[in-house]
C-alpha positions as CSV (number, residue, x, y, z in Angstrom):
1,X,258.0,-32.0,56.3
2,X,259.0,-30.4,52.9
3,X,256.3,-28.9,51.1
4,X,256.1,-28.7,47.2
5,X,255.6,-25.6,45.5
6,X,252.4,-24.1,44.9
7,X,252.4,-23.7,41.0
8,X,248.3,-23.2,40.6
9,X,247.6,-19.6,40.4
10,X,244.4,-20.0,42.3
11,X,242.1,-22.6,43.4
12,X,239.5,-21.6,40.1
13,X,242.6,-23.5,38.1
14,X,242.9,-26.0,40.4
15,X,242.2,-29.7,39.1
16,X,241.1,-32.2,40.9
17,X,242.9,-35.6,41.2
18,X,241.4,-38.5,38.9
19,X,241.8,-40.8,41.3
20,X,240.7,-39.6,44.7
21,X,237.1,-39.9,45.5
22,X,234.7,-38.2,48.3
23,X,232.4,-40.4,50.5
24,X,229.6,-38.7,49.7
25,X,225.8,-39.2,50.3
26,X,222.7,-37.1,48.5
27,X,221.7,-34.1,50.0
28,X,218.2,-33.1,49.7
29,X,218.7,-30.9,46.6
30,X,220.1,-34.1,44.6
31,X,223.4,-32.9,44.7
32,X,226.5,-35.0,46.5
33,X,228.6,-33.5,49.2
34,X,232.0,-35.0,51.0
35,X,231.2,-36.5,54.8
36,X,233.8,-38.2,57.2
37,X,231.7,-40.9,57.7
38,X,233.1,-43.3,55.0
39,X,236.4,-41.1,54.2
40,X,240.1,-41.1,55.9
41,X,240.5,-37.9,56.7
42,X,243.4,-37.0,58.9
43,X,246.9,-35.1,58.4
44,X,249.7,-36.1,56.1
45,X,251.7,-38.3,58.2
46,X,253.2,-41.7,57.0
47,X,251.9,-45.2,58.3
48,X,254.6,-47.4,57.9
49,X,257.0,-44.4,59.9
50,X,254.8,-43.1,62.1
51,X,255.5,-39.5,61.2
52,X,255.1,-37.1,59.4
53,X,259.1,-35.7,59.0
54,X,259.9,-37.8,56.2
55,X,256.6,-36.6,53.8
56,X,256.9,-35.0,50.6
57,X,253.4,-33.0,49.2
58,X,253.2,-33.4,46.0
59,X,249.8,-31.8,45.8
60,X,247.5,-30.2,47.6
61,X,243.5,-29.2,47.0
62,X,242.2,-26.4,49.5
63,X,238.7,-26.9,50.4
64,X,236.0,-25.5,48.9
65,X,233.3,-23.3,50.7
66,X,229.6,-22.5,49.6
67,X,227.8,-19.6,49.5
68,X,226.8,-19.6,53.5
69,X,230.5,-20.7,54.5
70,X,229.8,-24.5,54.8
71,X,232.5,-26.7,53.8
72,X,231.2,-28.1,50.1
73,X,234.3,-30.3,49.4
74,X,237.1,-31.3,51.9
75,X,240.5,-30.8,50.9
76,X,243.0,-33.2,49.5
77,X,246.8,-34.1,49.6
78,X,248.8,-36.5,47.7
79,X,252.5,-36.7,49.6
80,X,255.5,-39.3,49.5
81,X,257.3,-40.7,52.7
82,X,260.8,-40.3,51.5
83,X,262.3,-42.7,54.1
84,X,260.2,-45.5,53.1
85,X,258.8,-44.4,49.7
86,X,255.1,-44.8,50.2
87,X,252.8,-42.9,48.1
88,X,249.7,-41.8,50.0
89,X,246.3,-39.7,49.0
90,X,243.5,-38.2,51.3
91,X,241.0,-35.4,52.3
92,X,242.4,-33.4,55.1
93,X,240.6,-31.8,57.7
94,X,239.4,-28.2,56.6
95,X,241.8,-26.2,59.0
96,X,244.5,-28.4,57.2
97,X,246.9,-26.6,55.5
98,X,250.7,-27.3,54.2
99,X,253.5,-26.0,56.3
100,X,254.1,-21.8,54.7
101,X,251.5,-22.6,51.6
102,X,248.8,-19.6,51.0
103,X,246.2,-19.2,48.4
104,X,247.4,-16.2,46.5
């Protein structure tokens, strides 16, 4: 797996991908938060290959916590299989992350 560099600074400058969308179901307070139930969530790895020693990351989105250390937003990746060239985006599980990155 070859992992992009991480150019963003910090996840505060962080933008989130226009097109990639949360499942995501009201809470009680109104607001919407991420759930697996509708979403793939699942480690980079290409479908057509069957593994994941051809991806590419072209960007990645750490997860974001609240306050009492819940999960409010499930990461996301955007890679390329560079055997077969297909382009892929999803959330990845929280304890996701790529191969020597590091939120610095």
């Amino acid at each position: 797996m070859t992992t992009a560099r991480n150019i963003q600074p910090s996840q505060a400058h962080a933008r989130p991908h226009a097109g990639l969308r949360h499942a995501a179901r009201p809470a009680a307070t109104g607001t919407r938060y991420p759930t697996t139930d509708n979403a793939y969530v699942g480690k980079p790895t290409c479908d057509k290959c069957r593994t994941d020693e051809f991806i590419y990351l072209e960007s990645f989105i750490p997860p974001s916590y609240r306050r009492d250390g819940s999960i409010a937003v499930l990461g996301e990746v955007a890679y390329t299989c560079t055997r077969c060239e297909d382009f892929s985006a999803h959330s990845v599980p929280a304890t996701w992350t790529p191969p020597g990155w590091y939120l610095g």
